[in-house]
Biopython code that builds the backbone (N, CA, C, O; Angstrom):
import numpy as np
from Bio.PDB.StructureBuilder import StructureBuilder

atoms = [
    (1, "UNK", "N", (34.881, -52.915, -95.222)),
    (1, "UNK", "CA", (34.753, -52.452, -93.864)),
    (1, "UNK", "C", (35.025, -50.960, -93.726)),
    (1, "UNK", "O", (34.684, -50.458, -92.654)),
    (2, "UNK", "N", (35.666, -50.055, -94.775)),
    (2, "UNK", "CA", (36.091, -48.663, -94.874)),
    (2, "UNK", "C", (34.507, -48.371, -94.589)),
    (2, "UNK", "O", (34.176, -47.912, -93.495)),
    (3, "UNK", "N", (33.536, -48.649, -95.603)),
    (3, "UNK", "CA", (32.959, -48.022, -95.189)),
    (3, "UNK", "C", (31.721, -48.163, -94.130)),
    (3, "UNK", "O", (30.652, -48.051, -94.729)),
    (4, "UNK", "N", (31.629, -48.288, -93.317)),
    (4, "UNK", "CA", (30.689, -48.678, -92.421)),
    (4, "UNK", "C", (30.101, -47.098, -92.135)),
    (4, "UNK", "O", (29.699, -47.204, -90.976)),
    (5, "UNK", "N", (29.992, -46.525, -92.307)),
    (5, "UNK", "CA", (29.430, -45.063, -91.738)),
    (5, "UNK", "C", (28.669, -45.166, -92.965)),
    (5, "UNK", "O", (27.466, -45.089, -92.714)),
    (6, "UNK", "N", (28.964, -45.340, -94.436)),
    (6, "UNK", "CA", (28.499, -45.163, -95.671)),
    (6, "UNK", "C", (27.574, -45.961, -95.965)),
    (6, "UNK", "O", (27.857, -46.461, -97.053)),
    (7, "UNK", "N", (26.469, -46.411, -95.522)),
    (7, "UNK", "CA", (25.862, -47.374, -95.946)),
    (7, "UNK", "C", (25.292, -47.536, -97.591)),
    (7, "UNK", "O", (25.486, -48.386, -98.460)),
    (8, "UNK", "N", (24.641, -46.496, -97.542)),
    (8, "UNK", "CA", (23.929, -46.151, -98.827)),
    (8, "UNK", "C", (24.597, -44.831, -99.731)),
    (8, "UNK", "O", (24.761, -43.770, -99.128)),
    (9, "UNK", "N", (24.922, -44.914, -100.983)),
    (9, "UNK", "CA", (25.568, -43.696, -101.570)),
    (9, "UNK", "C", (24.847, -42.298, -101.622)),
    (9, "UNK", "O", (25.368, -41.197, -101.800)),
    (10, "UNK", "N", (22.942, -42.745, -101.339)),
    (10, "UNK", "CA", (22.437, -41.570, -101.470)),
    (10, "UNK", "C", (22.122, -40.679, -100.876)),
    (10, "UNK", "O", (21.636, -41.075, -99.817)),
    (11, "UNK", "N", (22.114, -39.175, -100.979)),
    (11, "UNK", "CA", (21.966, -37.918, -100.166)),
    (11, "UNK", "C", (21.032, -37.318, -100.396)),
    (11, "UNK", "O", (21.291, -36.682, -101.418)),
    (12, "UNK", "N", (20.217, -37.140, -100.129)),
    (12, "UNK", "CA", (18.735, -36.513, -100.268)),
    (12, "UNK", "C", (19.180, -34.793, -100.986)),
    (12, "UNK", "O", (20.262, -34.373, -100.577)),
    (13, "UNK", "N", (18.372, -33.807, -102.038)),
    (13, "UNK", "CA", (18.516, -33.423, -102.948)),
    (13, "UNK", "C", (18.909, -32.153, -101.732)),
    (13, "UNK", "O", (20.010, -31.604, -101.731)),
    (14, "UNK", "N", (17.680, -31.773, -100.607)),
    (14, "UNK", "CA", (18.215, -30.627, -99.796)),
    (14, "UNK", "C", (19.504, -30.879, -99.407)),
    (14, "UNK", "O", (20.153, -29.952, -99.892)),
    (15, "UNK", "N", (20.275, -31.633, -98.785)),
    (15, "UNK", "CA", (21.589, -31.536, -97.965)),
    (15, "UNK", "C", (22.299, -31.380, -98.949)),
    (15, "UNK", "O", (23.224, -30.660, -98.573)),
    (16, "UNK", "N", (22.492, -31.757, -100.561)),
    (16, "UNK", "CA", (23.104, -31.116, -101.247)),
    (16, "UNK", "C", (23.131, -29.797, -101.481)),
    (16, "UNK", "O", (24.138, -29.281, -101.967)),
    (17, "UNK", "N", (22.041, -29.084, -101.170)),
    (17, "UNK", "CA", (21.913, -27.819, -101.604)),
    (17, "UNK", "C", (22.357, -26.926, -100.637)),
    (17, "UNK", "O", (22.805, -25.804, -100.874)),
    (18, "UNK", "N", (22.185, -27.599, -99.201)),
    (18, "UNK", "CA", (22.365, -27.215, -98.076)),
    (18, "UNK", "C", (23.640, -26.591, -97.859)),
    (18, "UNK", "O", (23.750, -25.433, -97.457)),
    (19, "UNK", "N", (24.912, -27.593, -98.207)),
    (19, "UNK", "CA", (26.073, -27.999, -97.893)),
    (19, "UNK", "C", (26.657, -26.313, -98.323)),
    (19, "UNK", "O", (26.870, -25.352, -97.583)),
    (20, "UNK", "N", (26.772, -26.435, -99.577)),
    (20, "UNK", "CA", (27.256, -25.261, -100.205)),
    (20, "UNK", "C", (26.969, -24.161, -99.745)),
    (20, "UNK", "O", (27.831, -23.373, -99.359)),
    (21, "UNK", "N", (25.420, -23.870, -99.702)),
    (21, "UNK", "CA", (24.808, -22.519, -98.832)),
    (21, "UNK", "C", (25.116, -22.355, -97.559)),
    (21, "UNK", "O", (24.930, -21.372, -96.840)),
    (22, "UNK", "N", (25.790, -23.786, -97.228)),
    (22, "UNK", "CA", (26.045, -23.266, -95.642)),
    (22, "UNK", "C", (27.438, -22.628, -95.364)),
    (22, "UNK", "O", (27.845, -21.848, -94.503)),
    (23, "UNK", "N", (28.193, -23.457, -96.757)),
    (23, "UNK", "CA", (30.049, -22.654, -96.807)),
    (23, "UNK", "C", (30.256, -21.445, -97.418)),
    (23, "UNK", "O", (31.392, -20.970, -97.436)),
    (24, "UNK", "N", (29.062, -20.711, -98.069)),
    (24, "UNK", "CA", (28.997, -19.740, -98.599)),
    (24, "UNK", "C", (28.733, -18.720, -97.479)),
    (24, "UNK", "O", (29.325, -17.649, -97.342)),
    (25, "UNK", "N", (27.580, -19.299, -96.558)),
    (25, "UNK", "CA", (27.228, -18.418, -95.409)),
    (25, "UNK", "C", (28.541, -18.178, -94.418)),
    (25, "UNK", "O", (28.941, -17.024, -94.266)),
    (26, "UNK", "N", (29.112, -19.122, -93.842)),
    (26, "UNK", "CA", (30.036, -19.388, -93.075)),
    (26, "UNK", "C", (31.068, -18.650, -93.405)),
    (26, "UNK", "O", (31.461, -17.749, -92.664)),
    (27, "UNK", "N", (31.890, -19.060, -95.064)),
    (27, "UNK", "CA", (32.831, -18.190, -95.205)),
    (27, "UNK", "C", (32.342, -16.685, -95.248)),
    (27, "UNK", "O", (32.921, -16.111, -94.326)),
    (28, "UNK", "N", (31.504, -15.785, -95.944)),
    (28, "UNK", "CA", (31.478, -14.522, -95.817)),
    (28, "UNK", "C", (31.239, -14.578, -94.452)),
    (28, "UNK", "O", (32.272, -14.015, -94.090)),
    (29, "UNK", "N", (30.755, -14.791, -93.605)),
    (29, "UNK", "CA", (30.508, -14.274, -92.394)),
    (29, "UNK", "C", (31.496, -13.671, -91.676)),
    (29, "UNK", "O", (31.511, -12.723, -90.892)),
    (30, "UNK", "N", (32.789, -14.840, -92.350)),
    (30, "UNK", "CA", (34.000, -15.172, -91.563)),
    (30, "UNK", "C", (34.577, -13.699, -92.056)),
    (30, "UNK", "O", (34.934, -12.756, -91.349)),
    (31, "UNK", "N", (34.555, -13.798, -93.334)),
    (31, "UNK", "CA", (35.245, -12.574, -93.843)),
    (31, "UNK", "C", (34.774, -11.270, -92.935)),
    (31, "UNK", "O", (35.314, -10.650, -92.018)),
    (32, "UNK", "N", (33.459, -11.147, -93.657)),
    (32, "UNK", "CA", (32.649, -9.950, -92.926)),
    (32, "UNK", "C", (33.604, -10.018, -91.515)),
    (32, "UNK", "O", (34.619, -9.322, -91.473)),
    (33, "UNK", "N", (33.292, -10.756, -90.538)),
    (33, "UNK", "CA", (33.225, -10.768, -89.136)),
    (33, "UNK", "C", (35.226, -10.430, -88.696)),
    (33, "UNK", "O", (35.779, -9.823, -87.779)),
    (34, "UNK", "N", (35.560, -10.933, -89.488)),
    (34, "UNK", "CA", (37.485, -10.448, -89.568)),
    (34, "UNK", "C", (37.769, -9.564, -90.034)),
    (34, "UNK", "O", (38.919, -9.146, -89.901)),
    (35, "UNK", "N", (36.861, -8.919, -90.762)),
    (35, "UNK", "CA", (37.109, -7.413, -91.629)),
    (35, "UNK", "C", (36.914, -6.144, -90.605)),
    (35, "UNK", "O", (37.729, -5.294, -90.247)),
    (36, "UNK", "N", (35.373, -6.354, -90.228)),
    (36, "UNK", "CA", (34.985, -5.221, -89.500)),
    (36, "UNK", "C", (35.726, -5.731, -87.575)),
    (36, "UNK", "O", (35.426, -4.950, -86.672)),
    (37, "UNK", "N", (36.296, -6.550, -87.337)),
    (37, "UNK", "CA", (36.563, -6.873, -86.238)),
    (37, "UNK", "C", (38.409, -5.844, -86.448)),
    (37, "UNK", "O", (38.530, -4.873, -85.701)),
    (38, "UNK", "N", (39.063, -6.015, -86.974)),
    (38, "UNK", "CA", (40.596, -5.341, -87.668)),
    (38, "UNK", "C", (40.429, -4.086, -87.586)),
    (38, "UNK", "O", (41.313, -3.423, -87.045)),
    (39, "UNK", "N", (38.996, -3.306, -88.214)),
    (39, "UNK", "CA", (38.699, -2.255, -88.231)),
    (39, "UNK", "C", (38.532, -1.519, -87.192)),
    (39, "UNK", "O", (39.035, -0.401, -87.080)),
    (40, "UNK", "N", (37.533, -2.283, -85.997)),
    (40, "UNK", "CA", (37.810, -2.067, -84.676)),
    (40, "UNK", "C", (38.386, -1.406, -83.941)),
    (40, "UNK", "O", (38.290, -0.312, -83.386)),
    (41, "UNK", "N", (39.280, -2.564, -84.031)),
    (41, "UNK", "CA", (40.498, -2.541, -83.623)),
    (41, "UNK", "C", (41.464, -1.500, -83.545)),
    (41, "UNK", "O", (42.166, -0.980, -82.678)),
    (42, "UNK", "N", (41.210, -1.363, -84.974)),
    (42, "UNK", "CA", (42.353, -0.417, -85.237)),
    (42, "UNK", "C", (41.737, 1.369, -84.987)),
    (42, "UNK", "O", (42.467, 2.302, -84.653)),
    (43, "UNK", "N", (40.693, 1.435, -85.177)),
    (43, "UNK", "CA", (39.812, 3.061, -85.102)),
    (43, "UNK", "C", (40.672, 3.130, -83.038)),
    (43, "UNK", "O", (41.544, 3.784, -82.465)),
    (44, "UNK", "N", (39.487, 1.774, -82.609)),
    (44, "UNK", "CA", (40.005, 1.854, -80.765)),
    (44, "UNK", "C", (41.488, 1.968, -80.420)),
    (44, "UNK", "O", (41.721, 2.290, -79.256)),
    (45, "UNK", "N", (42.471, 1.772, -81.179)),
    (45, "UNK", "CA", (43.664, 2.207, -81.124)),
    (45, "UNK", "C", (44.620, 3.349, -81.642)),
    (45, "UNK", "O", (45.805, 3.620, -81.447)),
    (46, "UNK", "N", (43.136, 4.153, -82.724)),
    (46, "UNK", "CA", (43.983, 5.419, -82.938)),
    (46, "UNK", "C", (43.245, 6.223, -82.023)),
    (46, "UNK", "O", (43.706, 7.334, -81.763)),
    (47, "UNK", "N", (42.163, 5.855, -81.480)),
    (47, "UNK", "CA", (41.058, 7.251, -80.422)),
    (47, "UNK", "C", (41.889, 6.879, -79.288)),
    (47, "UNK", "O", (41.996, 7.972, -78.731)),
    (48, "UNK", "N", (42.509, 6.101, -78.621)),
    (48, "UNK", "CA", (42.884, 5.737, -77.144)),
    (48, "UNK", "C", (44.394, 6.849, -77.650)),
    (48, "UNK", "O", (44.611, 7.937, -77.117)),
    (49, "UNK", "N", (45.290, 6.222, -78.789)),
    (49, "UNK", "CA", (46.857, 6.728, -78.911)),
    (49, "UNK", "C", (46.359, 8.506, -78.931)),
    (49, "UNK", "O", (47.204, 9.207, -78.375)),
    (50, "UNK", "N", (45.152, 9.279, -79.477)),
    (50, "UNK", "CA", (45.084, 10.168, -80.070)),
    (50, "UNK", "C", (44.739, 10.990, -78.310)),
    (50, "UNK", "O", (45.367, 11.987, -77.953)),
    (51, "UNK", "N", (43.794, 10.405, -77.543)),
    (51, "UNK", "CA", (44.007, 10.630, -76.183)),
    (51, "UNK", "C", (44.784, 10.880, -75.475)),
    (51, "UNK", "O", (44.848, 11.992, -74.950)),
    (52, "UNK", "N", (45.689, 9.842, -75.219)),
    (52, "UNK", "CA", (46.636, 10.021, -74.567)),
    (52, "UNK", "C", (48.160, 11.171, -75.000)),
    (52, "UNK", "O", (48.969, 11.923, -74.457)),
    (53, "UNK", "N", (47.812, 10.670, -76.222)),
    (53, "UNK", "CA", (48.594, 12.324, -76.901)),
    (53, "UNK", "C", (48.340, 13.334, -76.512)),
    (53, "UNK", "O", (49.211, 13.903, -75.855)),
    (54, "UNK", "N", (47.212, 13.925, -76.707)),
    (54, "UNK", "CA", (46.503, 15.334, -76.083)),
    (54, "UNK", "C", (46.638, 15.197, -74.539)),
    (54, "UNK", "O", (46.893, 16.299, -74.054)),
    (55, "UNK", "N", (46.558, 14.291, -73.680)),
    (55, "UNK", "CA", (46.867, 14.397, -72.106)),
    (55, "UNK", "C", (48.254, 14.770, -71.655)),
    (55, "UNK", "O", (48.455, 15.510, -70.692)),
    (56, "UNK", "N", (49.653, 13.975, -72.735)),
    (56, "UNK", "CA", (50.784, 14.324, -72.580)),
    (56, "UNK", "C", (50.923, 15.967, -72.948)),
    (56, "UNK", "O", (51.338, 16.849, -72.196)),
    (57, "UNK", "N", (50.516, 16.083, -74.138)),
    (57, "UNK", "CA", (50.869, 17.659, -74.115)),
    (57, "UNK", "C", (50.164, 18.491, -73.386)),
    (57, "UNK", "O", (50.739, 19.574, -73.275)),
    (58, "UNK", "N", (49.105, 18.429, -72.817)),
    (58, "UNK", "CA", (48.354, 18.997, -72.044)),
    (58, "UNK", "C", (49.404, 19.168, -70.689)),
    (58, "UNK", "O", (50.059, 20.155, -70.355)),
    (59, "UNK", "N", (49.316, 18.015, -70.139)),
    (59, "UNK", "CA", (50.623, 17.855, -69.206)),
    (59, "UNK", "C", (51.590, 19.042, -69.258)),
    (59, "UNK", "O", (51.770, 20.008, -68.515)),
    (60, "UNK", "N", (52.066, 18.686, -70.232)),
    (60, "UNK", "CA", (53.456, 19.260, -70.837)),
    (60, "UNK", "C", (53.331, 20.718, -70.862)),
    (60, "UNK", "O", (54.267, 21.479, -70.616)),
    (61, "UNK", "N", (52.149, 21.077, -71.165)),
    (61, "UNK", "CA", (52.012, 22.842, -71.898)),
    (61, "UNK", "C", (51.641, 22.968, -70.173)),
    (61, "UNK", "O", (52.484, 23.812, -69.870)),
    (62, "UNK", "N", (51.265, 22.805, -69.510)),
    (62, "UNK", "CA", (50.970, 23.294, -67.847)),
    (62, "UNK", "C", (52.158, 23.403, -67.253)),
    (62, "UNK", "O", (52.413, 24.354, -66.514)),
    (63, "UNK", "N", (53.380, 22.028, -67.622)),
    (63, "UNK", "CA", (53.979, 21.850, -66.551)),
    (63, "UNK", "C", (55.252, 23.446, -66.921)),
    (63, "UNK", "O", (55.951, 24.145, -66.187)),
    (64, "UNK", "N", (54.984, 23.413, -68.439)),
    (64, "UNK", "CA", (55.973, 24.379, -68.739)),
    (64, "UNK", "C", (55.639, 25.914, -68.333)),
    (64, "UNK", "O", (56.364, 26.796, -67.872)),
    (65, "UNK", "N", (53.778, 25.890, -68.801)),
    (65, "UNK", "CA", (53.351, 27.144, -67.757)),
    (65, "UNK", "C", (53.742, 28.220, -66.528)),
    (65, "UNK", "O", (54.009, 29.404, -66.322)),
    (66, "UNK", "N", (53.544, 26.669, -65.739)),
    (66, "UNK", "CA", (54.408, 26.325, -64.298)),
    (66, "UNK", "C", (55.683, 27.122, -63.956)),
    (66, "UNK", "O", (55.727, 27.980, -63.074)),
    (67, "UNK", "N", (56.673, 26.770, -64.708)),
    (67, "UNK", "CA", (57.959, 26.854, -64.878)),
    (67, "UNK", "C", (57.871, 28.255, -65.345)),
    (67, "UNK", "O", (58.220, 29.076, -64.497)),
    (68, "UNK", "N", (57.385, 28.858, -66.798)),
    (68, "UNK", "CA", (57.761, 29.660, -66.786)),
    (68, "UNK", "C", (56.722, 30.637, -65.748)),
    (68, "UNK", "O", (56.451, 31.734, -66.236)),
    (69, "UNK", "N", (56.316, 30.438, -64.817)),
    (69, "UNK", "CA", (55.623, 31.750, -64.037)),
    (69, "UNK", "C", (56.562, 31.419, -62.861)),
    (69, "UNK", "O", (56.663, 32.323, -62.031)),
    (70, "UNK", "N", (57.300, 30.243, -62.623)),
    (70, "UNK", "CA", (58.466, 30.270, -61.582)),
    (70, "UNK", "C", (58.910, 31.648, -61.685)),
    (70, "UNK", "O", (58.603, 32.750, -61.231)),
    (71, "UNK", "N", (60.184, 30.870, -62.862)),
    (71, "UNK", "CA", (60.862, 31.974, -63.185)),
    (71, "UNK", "C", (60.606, 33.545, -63.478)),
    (71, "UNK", "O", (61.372, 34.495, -63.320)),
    (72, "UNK", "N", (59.042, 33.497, -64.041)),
    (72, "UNK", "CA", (58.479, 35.393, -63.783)),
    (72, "UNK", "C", (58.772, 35.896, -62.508)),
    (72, "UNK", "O", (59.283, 36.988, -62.263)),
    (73, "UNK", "N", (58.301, 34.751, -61.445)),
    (73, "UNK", "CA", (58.723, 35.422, -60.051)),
    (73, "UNK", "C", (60.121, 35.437, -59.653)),
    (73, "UNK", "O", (60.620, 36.478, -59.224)),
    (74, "UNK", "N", (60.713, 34.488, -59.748)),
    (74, "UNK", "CA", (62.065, 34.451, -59.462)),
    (74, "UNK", "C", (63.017, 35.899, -60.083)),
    (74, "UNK", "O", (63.960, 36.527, -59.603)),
    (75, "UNK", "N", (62.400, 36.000, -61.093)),
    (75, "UNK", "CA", (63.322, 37.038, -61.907)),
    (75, "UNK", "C", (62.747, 38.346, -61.220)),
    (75, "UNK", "O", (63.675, 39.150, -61.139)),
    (76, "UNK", "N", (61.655, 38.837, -60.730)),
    (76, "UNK", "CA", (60.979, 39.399, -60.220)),
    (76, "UNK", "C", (61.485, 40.115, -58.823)),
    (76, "UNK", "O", (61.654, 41.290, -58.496)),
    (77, "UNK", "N", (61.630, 38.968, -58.216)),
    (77, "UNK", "CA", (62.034, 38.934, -56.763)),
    (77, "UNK", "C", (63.819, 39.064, -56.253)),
    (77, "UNK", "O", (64.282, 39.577, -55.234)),
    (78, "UNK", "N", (64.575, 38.338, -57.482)),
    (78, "UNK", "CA", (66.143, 38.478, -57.434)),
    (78, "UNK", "C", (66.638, 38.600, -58.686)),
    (78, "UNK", "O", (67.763, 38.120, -58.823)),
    (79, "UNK", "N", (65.983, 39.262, -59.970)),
    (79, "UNK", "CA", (66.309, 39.226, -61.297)),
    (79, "UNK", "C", (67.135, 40.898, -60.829)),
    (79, "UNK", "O", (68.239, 41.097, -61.336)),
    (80, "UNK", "N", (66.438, 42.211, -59.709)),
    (80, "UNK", "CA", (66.906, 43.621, -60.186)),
    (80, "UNK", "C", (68.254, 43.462, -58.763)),
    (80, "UNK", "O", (68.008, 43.131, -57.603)),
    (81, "UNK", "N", (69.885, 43.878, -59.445)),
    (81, "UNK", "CA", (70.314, 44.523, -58.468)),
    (81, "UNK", "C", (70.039, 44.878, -57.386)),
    (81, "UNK", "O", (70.373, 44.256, -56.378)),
    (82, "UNK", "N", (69.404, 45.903, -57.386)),
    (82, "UNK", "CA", (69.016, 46.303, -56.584)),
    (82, "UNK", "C", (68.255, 46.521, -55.127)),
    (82, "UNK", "O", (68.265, 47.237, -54.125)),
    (83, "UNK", "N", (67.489, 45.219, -55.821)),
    (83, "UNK", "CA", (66.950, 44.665, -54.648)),
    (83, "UNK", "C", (67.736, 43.423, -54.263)),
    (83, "UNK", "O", (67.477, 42.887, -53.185)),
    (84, "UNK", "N", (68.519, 43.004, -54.926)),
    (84, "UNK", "CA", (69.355, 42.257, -54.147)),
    (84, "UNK", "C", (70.203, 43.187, -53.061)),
    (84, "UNK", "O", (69.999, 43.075, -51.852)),
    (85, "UNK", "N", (71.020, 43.968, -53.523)),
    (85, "UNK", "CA", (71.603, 44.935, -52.845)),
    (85, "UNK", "C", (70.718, 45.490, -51.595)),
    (85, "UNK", "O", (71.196, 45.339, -50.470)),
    (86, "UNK", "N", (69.401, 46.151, -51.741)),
    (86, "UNK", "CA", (68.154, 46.133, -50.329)),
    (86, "UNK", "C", (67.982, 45.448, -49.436)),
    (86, "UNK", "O", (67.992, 45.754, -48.244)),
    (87, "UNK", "N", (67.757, 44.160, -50.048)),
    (87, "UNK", "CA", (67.275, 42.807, -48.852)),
    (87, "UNK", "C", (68.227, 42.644, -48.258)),
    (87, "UNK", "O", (68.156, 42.842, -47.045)),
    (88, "UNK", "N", (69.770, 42.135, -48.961)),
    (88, "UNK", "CA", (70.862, 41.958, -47.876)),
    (88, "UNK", "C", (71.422, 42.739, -46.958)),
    (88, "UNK", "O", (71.945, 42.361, -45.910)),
    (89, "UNK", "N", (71.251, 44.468, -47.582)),
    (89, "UNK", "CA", (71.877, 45.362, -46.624)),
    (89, "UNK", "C", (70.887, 45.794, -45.718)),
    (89, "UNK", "O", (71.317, 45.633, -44.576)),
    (90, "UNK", "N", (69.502, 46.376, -45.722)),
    (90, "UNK", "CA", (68.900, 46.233, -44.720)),
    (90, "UNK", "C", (68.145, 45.087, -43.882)),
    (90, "UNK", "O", (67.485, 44.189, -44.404)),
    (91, "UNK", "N", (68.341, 45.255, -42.522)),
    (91, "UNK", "CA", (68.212, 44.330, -41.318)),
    (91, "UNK", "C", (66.292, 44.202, -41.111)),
    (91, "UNK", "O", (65.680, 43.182, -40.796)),
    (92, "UNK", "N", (65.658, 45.673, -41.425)),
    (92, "UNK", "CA", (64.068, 45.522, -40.815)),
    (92, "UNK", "C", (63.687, 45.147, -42.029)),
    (92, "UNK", "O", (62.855, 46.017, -42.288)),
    (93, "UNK", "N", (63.737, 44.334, -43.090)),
    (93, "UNK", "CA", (63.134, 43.793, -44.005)),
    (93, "UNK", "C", (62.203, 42.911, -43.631)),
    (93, "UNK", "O", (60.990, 42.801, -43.812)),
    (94, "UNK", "N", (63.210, 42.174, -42.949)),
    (94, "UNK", "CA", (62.870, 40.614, -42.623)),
    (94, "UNK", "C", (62.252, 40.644, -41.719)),
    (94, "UNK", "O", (62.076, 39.486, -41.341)),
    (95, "UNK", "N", (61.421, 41.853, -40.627)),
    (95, "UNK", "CA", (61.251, 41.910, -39.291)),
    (95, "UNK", "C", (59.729, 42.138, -39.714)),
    (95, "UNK", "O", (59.298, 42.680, -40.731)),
    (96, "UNK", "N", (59.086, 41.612, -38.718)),
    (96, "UNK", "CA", (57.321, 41.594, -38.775)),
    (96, "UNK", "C", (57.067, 42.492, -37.437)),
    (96, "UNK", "O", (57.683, 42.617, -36.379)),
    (97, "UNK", "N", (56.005, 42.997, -37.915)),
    (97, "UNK", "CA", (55.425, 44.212, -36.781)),
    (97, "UNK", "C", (54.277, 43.657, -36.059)),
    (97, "UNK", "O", (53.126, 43.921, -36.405)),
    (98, "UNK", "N", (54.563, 42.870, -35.036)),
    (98, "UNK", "CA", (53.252, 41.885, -34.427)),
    (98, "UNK", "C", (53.729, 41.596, -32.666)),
    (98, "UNK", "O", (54.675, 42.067, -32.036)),
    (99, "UNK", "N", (52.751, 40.729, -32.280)),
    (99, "UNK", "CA", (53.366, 40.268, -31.391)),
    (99, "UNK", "C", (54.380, 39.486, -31.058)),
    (99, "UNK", "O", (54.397, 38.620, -31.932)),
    (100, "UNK", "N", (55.491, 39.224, -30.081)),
    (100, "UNK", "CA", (56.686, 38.808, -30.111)),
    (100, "UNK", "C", (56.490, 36.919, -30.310)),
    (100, "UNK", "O", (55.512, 36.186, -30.164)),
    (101, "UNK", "N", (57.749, 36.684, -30.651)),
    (101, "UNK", "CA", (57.752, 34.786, -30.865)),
    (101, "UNK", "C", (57.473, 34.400, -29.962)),
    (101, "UNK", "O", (56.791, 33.386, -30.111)),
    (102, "UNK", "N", (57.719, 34.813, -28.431)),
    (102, "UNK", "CA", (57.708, 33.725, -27.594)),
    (102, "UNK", "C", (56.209, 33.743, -26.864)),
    (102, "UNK", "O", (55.752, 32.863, -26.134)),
    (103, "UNK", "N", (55.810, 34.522, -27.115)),
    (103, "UNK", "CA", (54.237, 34.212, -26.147)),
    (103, "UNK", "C", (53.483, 33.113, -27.055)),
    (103, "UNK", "O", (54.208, 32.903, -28.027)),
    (104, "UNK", "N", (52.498, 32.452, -27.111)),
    (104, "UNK", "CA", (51.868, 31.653, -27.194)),
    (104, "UNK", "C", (50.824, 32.303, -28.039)),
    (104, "UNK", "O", (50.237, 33.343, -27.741)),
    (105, "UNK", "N", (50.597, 31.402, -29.419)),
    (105, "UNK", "CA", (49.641, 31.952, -30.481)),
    (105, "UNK", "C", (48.035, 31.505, -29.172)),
    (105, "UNK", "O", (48.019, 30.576, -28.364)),
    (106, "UNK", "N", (47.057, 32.413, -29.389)),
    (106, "UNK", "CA", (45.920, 32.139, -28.931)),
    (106, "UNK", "C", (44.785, 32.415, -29.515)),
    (106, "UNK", "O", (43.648, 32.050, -29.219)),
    (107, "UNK", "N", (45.315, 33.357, -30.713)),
    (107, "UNK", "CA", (43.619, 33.915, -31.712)),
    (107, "UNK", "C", (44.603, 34.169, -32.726)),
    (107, "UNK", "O", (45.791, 34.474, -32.618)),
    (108, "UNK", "N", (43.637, 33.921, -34.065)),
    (108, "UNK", "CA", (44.333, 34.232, -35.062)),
    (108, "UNK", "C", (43.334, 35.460, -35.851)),
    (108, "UNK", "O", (42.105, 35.445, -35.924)),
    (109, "UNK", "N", (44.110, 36.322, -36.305)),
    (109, "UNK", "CA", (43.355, 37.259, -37.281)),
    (109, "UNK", "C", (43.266, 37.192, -38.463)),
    (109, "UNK", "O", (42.549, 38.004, -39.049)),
    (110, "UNK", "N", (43.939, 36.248, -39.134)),
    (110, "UNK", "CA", (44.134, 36.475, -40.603)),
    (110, "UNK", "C", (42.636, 35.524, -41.246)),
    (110, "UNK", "O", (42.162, 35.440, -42.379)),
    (111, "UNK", "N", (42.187, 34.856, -39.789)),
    (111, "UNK", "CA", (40.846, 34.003, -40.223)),
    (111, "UNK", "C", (39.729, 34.426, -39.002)),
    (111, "UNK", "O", (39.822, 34.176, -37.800)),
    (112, "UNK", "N", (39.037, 34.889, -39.461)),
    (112, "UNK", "CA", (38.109, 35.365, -38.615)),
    (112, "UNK", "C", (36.374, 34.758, -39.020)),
    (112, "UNK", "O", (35.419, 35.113, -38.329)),
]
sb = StructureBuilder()
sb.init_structure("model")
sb.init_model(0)
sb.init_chain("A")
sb.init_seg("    ")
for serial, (resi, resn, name, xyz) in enumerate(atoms, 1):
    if name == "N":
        sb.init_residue(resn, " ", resi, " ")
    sb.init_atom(name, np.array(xyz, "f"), 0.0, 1.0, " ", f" {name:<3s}", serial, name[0])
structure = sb.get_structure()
């Protein structure tokens, strides 16, 4: 009764030939297809890491840019004595030569 699927022992000469050519096909494929799939993989994960590298320092070299043209001005503006000593002791520094605060802006000149 084992074998009931088995009726007859014989296999016709193609499906023998078949069988093999088909595990031969199957396995390289497999290989092939897991080889170059790893490879992938791995190229799309050094071009994305190699990206985002160059965006951080990019970042980085601006933000420091940034910073140091702060400080050009800063040093610029309160780096000399002297003009510290100017701005605080004279009073018309700070004073604008225009019309007074309290009337009401109605035209502007600086946009024409």
């Amino acid at each position: 009764m084992a074998r009931v699927f088995f009726r007859s022992k014989y296999m016709p000469f193609t499906y023998k030939m078949m069988i093999p050519y088909l595990l031969l096909v199957l396995v390289t494929d497999i290989a092939i297809g897991y080889a170059s799939y790893t490879m992938l993989v791995k190229s799309r994960t050094v071009v994305t890491q190699t990206g985002i590298r160059a965006a951080l320092e990019q970042t980085r070299n601006n933000a420091d840019h940034r910073m140091a043209e702060i400080q050009r001005i800063s040093d610029q503006l309160f780096g000399s004595p002297i003009r510290l000593t100017l701005y605080t002791v004279n009073p018309d520094i700070g004073e604008s030569s225009g019309s007074s605060d309290t009337s009401p802006i109605t035209k502007s000149y600086a946009f024409k």
